[in-house]
Every structure is written in C-alpha cells, then in structure tokens.
C-alpha positions in Angstrom: 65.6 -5.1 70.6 68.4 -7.4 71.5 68.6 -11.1 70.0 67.6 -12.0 73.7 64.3 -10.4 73.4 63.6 -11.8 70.3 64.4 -15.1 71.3 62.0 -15.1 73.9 59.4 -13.5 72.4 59.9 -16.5 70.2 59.5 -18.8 73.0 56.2 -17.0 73.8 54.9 -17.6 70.1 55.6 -21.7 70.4 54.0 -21.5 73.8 51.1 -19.9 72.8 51.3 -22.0 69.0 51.1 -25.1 71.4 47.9 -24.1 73.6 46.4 -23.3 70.6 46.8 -26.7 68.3 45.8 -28.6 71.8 42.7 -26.1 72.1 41.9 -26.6 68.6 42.4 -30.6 68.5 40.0 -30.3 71.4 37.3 -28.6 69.7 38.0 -30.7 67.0 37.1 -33.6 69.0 34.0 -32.3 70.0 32.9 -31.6 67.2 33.2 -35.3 65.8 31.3 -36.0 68.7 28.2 -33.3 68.0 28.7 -35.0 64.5 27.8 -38.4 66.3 25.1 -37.2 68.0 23.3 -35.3 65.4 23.9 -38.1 63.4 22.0 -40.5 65.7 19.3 -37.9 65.9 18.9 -37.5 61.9 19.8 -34.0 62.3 21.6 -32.0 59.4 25.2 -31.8 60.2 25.3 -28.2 58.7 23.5 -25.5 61.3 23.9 -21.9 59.6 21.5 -20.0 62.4 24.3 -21.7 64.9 27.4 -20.6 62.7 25.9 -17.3 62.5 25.5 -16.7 66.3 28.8 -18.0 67.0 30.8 -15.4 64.4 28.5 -12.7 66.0 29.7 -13.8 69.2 33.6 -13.4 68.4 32.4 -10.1 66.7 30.9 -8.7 69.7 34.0 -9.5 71.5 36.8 -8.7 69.3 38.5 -5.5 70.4 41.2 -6.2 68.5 44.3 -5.9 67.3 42.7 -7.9 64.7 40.0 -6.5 62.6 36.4 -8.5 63.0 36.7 -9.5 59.8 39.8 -11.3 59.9 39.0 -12.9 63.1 35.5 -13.7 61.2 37.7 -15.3 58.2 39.4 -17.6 60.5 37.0 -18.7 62.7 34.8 -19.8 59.3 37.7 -22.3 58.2 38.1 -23.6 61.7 34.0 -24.4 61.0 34.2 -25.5 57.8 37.1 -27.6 59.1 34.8 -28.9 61.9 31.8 -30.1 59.4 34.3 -31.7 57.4 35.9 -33.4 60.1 32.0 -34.4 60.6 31.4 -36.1 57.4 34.8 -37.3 56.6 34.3 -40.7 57.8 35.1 -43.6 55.9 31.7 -44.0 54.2 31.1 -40.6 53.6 34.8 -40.4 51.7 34.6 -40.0 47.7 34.7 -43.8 46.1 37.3 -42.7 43.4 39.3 -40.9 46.0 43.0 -41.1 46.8 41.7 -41.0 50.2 39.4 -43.7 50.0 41.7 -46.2 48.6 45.4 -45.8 48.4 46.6 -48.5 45.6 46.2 -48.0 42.4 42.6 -49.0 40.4 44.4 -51.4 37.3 41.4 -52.0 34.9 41.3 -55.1 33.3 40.6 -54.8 29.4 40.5 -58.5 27.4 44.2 -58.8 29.2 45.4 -55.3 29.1 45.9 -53.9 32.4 45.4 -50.1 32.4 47.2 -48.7 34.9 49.3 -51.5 35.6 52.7 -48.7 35.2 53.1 -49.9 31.6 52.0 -47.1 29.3 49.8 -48.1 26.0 48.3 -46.2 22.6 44.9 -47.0 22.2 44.0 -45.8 18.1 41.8 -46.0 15.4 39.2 -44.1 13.3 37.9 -41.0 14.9 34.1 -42.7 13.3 33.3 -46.0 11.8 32.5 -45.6 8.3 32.9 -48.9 7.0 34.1 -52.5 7.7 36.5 -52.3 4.9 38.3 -49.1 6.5 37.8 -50.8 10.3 39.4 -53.8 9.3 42.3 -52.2 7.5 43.1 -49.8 10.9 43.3 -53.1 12.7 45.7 -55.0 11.0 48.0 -52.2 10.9 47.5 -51.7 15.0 47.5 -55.6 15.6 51.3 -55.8 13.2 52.5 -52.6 15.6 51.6 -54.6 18.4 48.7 -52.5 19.6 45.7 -54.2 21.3 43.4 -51.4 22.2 41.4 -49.5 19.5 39.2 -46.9 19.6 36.7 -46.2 16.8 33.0 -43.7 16.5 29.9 -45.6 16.4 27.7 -42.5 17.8 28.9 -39.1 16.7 27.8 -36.6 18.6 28.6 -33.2 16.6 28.2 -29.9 17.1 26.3 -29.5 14.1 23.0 -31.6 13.2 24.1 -32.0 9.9 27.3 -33.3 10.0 27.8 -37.1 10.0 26.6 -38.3 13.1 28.1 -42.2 13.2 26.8 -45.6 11.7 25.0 -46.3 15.3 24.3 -50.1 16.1 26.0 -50.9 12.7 29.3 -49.5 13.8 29.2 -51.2 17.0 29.2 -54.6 15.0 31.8 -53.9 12.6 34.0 -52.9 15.9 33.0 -56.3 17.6 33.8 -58.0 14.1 37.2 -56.6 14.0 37.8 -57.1 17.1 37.2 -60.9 16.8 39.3 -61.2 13.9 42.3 -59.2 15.0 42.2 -59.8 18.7 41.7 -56.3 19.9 40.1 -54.8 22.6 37.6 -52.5 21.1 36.3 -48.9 22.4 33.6 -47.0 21.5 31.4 -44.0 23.0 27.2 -44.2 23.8 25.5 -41.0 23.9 22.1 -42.2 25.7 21.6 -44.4 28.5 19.2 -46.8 26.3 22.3 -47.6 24.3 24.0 -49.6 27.1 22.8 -52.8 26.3 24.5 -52.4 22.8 27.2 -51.4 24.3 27.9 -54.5 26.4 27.3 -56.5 24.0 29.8 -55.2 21.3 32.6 -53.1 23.4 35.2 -53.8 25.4 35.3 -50.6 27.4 32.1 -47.9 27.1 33.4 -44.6 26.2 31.4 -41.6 27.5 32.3 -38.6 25.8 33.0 -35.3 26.9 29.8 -33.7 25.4 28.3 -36.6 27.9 30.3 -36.0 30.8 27.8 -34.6 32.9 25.0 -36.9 31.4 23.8 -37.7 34.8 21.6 -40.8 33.7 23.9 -42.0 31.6 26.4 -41.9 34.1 24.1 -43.9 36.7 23.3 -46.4 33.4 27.0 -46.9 33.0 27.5 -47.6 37.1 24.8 -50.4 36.7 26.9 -52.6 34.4 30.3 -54.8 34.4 32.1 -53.0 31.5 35.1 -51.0 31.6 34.1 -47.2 31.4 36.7 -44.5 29.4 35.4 -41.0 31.1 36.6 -38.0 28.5 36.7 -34.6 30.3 34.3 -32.5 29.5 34.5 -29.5 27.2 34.8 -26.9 30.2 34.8 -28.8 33.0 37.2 -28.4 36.5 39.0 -31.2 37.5 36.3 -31.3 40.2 33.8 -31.6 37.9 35.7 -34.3 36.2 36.0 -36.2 39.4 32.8 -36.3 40.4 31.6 -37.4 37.3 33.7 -40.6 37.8 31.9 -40.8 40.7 28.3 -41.2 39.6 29.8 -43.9 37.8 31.5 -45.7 41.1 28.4 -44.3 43.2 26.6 -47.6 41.5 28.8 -50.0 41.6 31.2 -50.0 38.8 34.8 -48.4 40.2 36.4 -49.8 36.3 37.0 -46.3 35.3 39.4 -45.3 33.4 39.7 -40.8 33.4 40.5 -38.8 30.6 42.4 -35.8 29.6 41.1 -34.3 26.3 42.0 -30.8 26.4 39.6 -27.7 27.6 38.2 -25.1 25.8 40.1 -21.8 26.5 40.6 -18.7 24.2 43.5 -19.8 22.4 42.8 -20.9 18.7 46.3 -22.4 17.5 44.5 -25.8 18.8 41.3 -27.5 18.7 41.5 -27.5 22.4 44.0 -26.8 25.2 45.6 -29.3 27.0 45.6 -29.4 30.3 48.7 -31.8 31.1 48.9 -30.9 34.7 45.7 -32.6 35.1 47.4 -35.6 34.7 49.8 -35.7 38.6 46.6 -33.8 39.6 43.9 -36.7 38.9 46.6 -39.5 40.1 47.2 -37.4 43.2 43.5 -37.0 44.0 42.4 -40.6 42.7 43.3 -43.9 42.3 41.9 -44.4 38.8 44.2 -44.4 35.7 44.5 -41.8 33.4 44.8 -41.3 29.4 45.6 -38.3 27.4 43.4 -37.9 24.3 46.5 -35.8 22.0 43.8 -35.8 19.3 41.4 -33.8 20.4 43.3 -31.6 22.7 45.0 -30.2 19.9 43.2 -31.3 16.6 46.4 -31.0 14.2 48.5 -33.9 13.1 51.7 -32.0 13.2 51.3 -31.6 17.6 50.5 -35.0 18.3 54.0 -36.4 18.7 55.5 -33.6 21.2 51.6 -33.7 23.0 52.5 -37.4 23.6 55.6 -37.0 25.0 54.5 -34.9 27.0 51.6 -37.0 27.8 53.7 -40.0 29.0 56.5 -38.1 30.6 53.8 -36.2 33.0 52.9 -40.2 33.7 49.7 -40.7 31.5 48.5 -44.2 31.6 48.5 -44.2 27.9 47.7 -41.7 24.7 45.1 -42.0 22.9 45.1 -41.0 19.1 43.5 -41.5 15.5 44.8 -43.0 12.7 43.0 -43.5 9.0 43.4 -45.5 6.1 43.0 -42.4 3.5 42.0 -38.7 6.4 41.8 -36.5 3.3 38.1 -38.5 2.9 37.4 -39.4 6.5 33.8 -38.5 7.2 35.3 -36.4 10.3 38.0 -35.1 11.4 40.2 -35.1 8.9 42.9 -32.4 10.0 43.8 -34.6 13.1 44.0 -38.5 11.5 46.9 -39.7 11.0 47.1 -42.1 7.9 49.5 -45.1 8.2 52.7 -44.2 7.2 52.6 -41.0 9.7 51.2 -43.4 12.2 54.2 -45.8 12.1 56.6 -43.0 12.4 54.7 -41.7 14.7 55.1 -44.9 17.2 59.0 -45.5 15.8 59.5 -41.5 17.1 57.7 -42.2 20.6 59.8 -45.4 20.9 63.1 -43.6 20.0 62.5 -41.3 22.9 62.7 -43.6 25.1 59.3 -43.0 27.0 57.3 -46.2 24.9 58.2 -49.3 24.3 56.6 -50.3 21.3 54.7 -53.4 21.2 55.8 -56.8 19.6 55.2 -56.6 16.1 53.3 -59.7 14.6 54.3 -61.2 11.7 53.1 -60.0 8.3 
C-alpha cells in the first residue's frame, strides 16, 4: 500500500471520527432532554427493560466485523455515559467534589487554617490517661510552636479488654489544656450521643476509622458547627472514603478535614500500609484538605520520619503523629509514641529537609 493510500484512508477515519462525535453529541443531547422530561414526570432516570431492548436491537443487527459483544460493550458506556450526563447536573454533583467546587475548602481551627498551602503537625498522646501527662505533651508542643493537638478520649480497641479511654473525663482534661496552653484540641467520638460533648470540649471532632462508615454518626456530625477530622477506614477505597465525607457535607457541615491512615493489606513490616497516593488522588477528586496519620499507617517509631516526608512532599495538608511523656508505660500504643527528645529531633529533622518550617518557638 502506498503512503497515498494510507493517507487517505486516514482522511476517511477523521471523516468518519467526525460524523460520529456530532452523532454522539446529538444523542447526547437528547438524552439530557429525556432526562428533563422524565424528571418532570417523577420517572426513574434508570430504564433497564429499555437498555435491554436497545443492546438486543444492535445485536440483532450486527453482522459484523465486530463481534456482538464488543459492539454490546460499547454501546453500554455510551448508556451509562447518557444517565450520567442525566444526573450530572449541578445539584445532583457530589458536595465534597472537585467538580462541585473548584477552590480549595481552608478549615478554620481556633486560627489555624487547614488547607491554607502551609503544612502543620498536629500531636499528642495516642489516649488521655491523665491531666499530669496532657499537660506536659502541651507545653512541649506549645515551646515547638505547635497549636494543634490530638489526644484519645474514646478508645475504641480491637480487644474489649484493653484500655478503652477516660471518656467524658478525657475530653475535659483536653479542654483544660487547651485553655491553658492555647491549643486547638482534637479528639475522636465513637457514638452519635457523644456529640454534644464533643462540642463542648473539642476543637475539631475526630471520627475514627473503625467509625468511618458509622452512618449515624456521620449524619450527627453533619448536624453541628465543629470542624470534623475523617480517618480512612481500615479497608476502605478511596470511594468509600469520599463518600463518607459526604454524609457528613450531605447535612450541612462541608468543615471536613480527610485522612490518610494507612490500609490494611498483607504486608506485616507495618501496622498498616500507607497509601500515599491517596493523597494527589483525594485533592484531585475533592476540595477538602488532607492529613496523613504516619502513626498509624506504620505503627513503629523508627518510620515515622521518612513516612512524613513523604507525607508533605506528596502535598499532605499536614502529619499527624504521637508523642508521650514516658511510651514504655503509655496505656496504648507504646511501639509508635514518640517521647520528647525523639519528638524534637524529629521536627529539627523535618525542618532540615526543607519540606516544614518549624513553628515559632515560645519562650521557656
């Protein structure tokens, strides 16, 4: 075949590659508007008796070159297309969606703006034990500059009889610290009754990943004005995730704040795995700001340096982590506190690197 041939064979293709995108903007069209109508009428947008007849249709006459199947495959998508095109109007678009709102979500905590493109540490206890210990993790985060701190009030655990939090007590040890020190504090609820509590002792609600798809606590957690810190849970896709920020936005609150805190896989090296590509992947497909827990995605002291780096370098709106006055008698976690020596060379190495830039230190 000479280059002749080819070239207008080529011609042909672009011809034929035009009629088609004008034939399929046109059906396009109409479809929106059988979307209108069916709308008006209260009728399900979805119509699987119709689908089916229509792919029967093209099967009865296909006589090739392609196989029924194939031309099956691809008249589905140009259906499934279709519906979406239906419903993909600007009500019926995700509330936590990219989509739906193209600037960035900055969530206002007692002054800190997460998401803001200045990257944080929140830190603290993995529980509340005491308001000795409490008060101790917050003088040393308030003298590294730190104004966000995390702390367990509720534990929920995988077994019933390990330590399972100080409850309503913890909460007011947090909100005592955090009067004294000037910190924003953050703390996970396990049960939608506990919201009250939690709004009037926290700063931002945390709802674990054990909780993630607590439906009814998500819905509890739309209905009030307080930040909300979604963990990811255990095994959940990033679809999963997303949607379980939207619960949250679905009644009213759109402060959310996603995040990463590793996945359970096969691998035993780490507590969890982390999934640091979910990070460009959630601030792609949302516009909420996102954290990476390096505690409990990897459950070891020694990784949480190189998992925060990573963390901020993928573009993490902060790294979350745990520090203890004394982990060798924490009440959980042990293996994965850092105590306060590590924790200061732990910052001083994340500032060297050039991807923090450590808080102002107050004066002793």
């Amino acid at each position: 075949m000479s280059n002749e041939q080819l070239e207008e064979l080529r011609a042909q293709l672009d011809e034929v590659n035009d009629q088609l995108f004008d034939l399929i903007t046109k059906r396009a069209e109409l479809a929106q508007e059988v979307g209108r109508v069916k709308a008006a009428q209260g009728i399900n947008r979805f119509d699987p008796v119709r689908e089916r007849k229509m792919l029967n249709d093209l099967a009865a006459k296909n006589q090739g070159p392609f196989q029924t199947s194939t031309v099956q495959h691809i008249f589905k998508e140009i259906f499934k297309a279709s519906l979406e095109l239906q419903e993909d109007d600007h009500s019926k678009l995700m509330l936590v969606s990219r989509k739906k709102k193209q600037e960035d979500t900055i969530v206002d905590v007692k002054g800190e703006k997460i998401g803001d493109g200045e990257q944080r540490i929140i830190a603290g206890p993995c529980s509340v034990e005491s308001e000795e210990q409490v008060d101790q993790v917050a003088e040393v985060l308030k003298k590294q500059g730190i104004k966000l701190m995390r702390g367990g009030a509720f534990k929920p655990r995988t077994s019933p009889y390990d330590f399972q939090g100080l409850g309503e007590e913890g909460l007011r040890i947090l909100k005592k610290a955090s009067e004294k020190h000037g910190l924003a504090v953050i703390s996970e609820i396990v049960t939608p009754h506990d919201i009250e509590k939690a709004v009037e002792y926290l700063d931002v609600i945390q709802i674990g990943a054990r909780n993630m798809q607590n439906f009814e606590l998500l819905k509890a957690a739309g209905r009030v004005n307080k930040p909300i810190l979604l963990k990811r849970g255990l095994s959940a896709t990033l679809a999963e995730f997303i949607n379980a920020a939207e619960y949250i936005a679905s009644q009213g609150n759109d402060n959310i704040i996603l995040c990463e805190r590793g996945i359970r896989t096969y691998e035993t090296a780490t507590r969890n795995t982390l999934d640091i590509s979910a990070v460009p992947i959630l601030k792609q497909e949302t516009h909420l700001p996102v954290l990476v827990d390096v505690t409990h995605s990897t459950g070891r002291r020694d990784l949480l340096l190189p998992a925060a780096k990573a963390a901020l370098a993928i573009g993490a709106d902060g790294v979350m982590t745990e520090v203890h006055p004394d982990p060798a008698v924490a009440l959980s976690d042990s293996a994965q506190q850092m105590d306060f020596p590590q924790f200061d060379e732990f910052l001083t190495k994340l500032t060297e690197s050039g991807l923090y830039k450590k808080g102002q230190v107050t004066a002793k």
